[in-house]
C-alpha positions as CSV (number, residue, x, y, z in Angstrom):
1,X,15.5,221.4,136.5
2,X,13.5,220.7,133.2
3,X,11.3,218.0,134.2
4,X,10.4,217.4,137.6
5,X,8.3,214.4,138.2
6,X,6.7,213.6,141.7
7,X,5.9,210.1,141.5
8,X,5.7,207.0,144.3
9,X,9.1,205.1,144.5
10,X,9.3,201.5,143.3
11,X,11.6,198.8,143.7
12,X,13.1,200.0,140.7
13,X,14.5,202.8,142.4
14,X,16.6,200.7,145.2
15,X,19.7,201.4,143.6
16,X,18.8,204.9,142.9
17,X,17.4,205.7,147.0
18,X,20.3,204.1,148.1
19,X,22.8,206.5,145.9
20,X,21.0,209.2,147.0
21,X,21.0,208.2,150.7
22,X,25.3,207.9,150.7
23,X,25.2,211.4,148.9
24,X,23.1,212.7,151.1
25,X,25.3,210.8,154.6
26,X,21.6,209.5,155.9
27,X,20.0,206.2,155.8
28,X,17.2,205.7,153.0
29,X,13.9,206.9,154.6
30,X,11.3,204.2,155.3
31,X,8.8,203.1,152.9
32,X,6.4,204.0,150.9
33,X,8.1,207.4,149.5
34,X,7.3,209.8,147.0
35,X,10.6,210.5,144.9
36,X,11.0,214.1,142.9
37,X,13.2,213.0,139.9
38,X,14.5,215.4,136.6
39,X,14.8,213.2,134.1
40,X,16.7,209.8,134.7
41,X,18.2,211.9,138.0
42,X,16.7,211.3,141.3
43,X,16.7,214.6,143.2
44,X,15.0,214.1,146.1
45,X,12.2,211.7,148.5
46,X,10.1,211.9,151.5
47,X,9.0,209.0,153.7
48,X,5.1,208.9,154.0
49,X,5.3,207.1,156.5
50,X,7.8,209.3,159.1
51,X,8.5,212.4,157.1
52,X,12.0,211.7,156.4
53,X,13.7,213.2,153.8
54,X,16.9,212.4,151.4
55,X,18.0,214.9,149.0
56,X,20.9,215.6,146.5
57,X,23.2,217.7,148.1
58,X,24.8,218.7,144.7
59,X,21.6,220.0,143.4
60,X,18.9,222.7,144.6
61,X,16.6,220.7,146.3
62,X,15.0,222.5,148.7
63,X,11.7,223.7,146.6
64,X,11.7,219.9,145.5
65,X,11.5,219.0,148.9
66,X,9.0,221.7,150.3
67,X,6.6,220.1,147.1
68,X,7.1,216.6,148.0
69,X,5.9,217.5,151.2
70,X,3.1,219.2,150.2
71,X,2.3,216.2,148.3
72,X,2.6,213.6,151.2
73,X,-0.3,216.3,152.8
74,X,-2.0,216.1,150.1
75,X,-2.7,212.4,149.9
76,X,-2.9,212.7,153.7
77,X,-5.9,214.4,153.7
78,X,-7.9,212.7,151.2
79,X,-10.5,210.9,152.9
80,X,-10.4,207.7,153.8
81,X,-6.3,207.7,153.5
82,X,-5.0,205.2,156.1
83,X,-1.9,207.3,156.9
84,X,-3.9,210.5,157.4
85,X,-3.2,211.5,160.7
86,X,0.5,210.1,160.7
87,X,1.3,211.7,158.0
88,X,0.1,215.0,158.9
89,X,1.6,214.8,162.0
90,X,5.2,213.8,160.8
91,X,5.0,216.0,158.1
92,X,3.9,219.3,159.8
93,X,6.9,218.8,162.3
């Protein structure tokens, strides 16, 4: 990976999330997410609201993942975050 961009999914990425989801045999995680993309590619996204993850299976995702988690903390714990506690929870199990 060259350029790895964390950024929150959009409706622009349906198409994308959905690709990924087949690839991956899971359903497309709940929104909002937080996708990890290289370029045009989407590699990887986390549901803030449950945790769940999709990820390319044909690429080494699993750093991408671990830092889209972190990320999800991240927002979790800034104060007056609405999903704080959730999040924490669902993403520290």
């Amino acid at each position: 990976m060259n350029n790895l961009t964390i950024r929150s999914a959009t409706a622009a990425d349906t198409a994308a999330l959905a690709t990924l989801a087949a690839l991956d045999s899971r359903n497309v995680p709940a929104s909002p997410q937080l996708v990890a993309t290289d370029g045009d590619q989407l590699i990887a996204a986390v549901s803030t609201h449950d945790g769940a993850v999709i990820a390319d299976p044909f690429v080494r995702s699993a750093d991408v993942v671990e830092i889209l988690r972190r990320r999800v903390r991240q927002v979790a714990e800034q104060p007056g975050s609405s999903r704080r506690a959730f999040a924490l929870r669902a993403i520290t199990h």
